[in-house]
C-alpha positions in Angstrom: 86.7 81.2 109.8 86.6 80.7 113.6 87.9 83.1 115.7 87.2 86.3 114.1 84.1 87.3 115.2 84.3 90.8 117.5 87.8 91.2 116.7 89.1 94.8 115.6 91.1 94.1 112.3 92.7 97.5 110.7 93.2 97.7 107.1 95.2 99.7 105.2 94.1 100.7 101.8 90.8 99.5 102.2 88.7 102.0 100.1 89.3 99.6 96.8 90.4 96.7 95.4 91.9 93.8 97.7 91.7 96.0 100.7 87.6 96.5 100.1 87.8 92.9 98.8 89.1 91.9 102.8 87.5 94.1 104.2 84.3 92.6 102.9 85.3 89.1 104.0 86.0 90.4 107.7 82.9 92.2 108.0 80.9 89.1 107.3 83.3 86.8 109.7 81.7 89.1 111.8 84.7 91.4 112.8 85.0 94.8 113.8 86.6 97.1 111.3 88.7 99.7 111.2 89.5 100.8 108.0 91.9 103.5 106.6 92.7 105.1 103.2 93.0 108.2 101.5 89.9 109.1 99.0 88.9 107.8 96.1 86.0 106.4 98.1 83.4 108.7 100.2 83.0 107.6 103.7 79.1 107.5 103.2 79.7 104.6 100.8 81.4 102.8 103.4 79.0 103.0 105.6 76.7 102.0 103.2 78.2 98.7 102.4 79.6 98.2 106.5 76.2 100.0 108.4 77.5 98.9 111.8 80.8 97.5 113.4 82.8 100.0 111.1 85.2 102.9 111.7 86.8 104.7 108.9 90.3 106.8 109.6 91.0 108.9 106.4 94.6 108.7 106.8 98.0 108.6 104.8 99.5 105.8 106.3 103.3 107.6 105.1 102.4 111.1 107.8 103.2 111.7 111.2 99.5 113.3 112.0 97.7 110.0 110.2 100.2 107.9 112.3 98.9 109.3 115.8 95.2 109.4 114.8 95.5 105.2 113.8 98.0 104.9 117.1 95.1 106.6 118.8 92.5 104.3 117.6 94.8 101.4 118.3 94.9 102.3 122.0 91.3 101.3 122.1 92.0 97.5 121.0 93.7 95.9 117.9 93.7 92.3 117.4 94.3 91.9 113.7 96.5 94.3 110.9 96.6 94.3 107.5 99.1 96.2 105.8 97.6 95.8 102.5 98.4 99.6 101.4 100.6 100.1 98.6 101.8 102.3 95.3 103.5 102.0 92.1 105.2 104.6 90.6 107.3 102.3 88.0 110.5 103.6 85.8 113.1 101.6 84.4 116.2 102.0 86.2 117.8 105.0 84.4 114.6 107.4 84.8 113.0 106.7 88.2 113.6 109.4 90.2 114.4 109.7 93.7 111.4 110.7 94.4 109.2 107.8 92.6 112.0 105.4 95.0 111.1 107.2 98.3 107.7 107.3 97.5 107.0 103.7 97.0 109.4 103.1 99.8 107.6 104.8 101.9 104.4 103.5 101.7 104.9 99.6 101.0 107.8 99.3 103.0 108.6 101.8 105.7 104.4 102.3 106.6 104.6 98.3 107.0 107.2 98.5 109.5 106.0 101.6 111.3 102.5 100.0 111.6 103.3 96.8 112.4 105.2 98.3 115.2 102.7 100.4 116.8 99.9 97.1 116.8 102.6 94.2 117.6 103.4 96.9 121.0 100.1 97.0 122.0 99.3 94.0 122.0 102.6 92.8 123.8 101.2 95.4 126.7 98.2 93.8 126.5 98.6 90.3 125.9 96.6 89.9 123.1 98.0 87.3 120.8 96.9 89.0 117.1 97.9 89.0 113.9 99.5 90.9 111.8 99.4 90.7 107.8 101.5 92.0 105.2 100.9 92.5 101.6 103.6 91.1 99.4 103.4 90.2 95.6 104.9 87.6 93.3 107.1 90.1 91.8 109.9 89.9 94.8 110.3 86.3 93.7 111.3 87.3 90.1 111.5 90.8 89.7 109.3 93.4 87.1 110.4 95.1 84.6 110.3 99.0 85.2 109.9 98.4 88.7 112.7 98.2 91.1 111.0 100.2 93.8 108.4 98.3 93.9 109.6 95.0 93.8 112.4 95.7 96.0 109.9 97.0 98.8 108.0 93.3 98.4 111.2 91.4 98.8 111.9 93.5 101.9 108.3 92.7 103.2 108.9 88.8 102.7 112.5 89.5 104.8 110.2 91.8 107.4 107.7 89.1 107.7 110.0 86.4 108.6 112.0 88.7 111.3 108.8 89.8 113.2 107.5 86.0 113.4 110.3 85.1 115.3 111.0 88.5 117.2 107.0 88.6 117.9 106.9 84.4 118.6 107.4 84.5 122.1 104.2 86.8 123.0 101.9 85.1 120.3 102.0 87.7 117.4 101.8 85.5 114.8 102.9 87.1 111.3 102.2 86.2 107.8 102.4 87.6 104.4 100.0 87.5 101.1 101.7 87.7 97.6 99.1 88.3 95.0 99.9 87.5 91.4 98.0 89.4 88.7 94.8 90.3 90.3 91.0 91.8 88.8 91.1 95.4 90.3 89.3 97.7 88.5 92.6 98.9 87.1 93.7 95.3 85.8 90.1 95.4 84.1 91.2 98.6 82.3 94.1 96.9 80.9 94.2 96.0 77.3 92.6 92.3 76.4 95.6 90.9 75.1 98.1 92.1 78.2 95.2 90.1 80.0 94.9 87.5 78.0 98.9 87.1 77.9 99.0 87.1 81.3 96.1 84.3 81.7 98.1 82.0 79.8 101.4 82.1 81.7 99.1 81.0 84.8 98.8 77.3 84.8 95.2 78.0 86.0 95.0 80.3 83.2 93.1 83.3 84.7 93.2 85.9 86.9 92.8 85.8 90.3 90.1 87.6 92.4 90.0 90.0 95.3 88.2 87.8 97.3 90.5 84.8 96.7 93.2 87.3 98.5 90.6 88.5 101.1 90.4 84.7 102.2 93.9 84.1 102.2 93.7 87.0 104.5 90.9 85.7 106.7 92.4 82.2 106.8 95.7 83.6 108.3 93.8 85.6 110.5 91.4 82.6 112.2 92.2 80.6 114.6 92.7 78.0 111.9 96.0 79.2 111.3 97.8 79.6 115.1 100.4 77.6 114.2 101.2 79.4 111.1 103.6 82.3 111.1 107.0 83.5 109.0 105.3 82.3 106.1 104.5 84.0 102.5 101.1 82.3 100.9 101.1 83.1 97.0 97.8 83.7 95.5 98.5 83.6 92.0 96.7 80.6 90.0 100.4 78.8 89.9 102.0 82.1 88.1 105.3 81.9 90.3 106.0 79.0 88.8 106.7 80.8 85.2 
């Protein structure tokens, strides 16, 4: 993708999954990377699989402390986020606590807007005209059952999205979202064959997708091959969205 090499691109919840998945795709685009998560992956294994151009914040994207330690490392240069941190803690509606509610809220929603607010000011003060990413999914286009804190924080980051491409516009933020449909993380592979398997079928491409087909929607909307793009939502699902 053109326009990505030596740029610093944060990622949130990049220790596994789609956020090692993009973080993979940057690193060879020849970005910078800054990359924050809490364990379950050891920092020596990062470096093992990024040996240069790579910083790594172990940092809960929902505290106040983690929050000025990434500010702080912001203050050195951003030109690319990716909110791609998230949660589930799913319930149907009549046992989720408040606490499984505030907690995904928290992370895939309020994190977003905190994050995308400390990058999108920097780079206004500087005049660097980034990008900033946010992770959505399929399921805020027709709900989940058992998961009303979790689908309600994706609509909202489809609503966010289009509000900070027009507030952000004018100083060429440019800000796009991902909606993945039923993706091959190591705990979809864990998932019985037939959920799987049902799951293929009602994909009119009829399989799962991959973490790296989300990493290069990422690094698409990133490049310079996308300037014109912004307010937008690209779902990465094999055609699942369409039922």
């Amino acid at each position: 993708m053109r326009g990505l090499s030596n740029k610093r691109v944060f990622i949130t919840g990049a220790a596994a999954g789609i956020g090692l998945a993009t973080a993979t795709r940057f690193y060879e685009e020849g970005a910078n990377l800054i990359l924050i998560d809490m364990p379950p992956i050891e920092e020596t294994k990062l470096k093992e699989l990024f040996p240069e151009r790579m910083t790594y914040l172990q940092a809960n994207v929902t505290h106040k402390d983690s929050l000025a330690m990434i500010q702080g490392e912001m203050d050195k240069g951003i030109d690319v986020l990716v909110n791609n941190a998230g949660i589930t803690r799913d319930a149907t509606i009549h046992k989720m606590t408040d606490e499984q509610f505030d907690q995904v809220i928290d992370v895939n929603l309020k994190a977003v807007w905190k994050l995308s607010q400390m990058a999108s000011l920097y780079m206004k003060d500087n005049g660097i005209q980034g990008a900033i990413l946010n992770a959505a999914s399929v399921v805020a286009h027709y709900g989940n059952f058992g998961q009303t804190n979790y689908v309600a924080t994706k609509a909202a980051v489809i609503g966010l999205t289009k509000t900070l491409s027009k507030e952000l516009g004018k100083y060429g933020i440019r800000v796009n979202a991902v909606a993945p449909g039923f993706i091959g993380t190591e705990m979809v592979r864990k998932m019985p064959e037939k959920v799987v398997a049902m799951m293929n079928e009602k994909a009119p491409l009829k399989r799962i997708g991959e973490p790296e087909e989300i990493a290069a929607a990422y690094a698409f909307l990133a490049s310079d091959d996308a300037r014109f793009i912004t307010g937008t939502t690209i779902n990465v699902d094999g055609g699942l969205v369409l039922g």
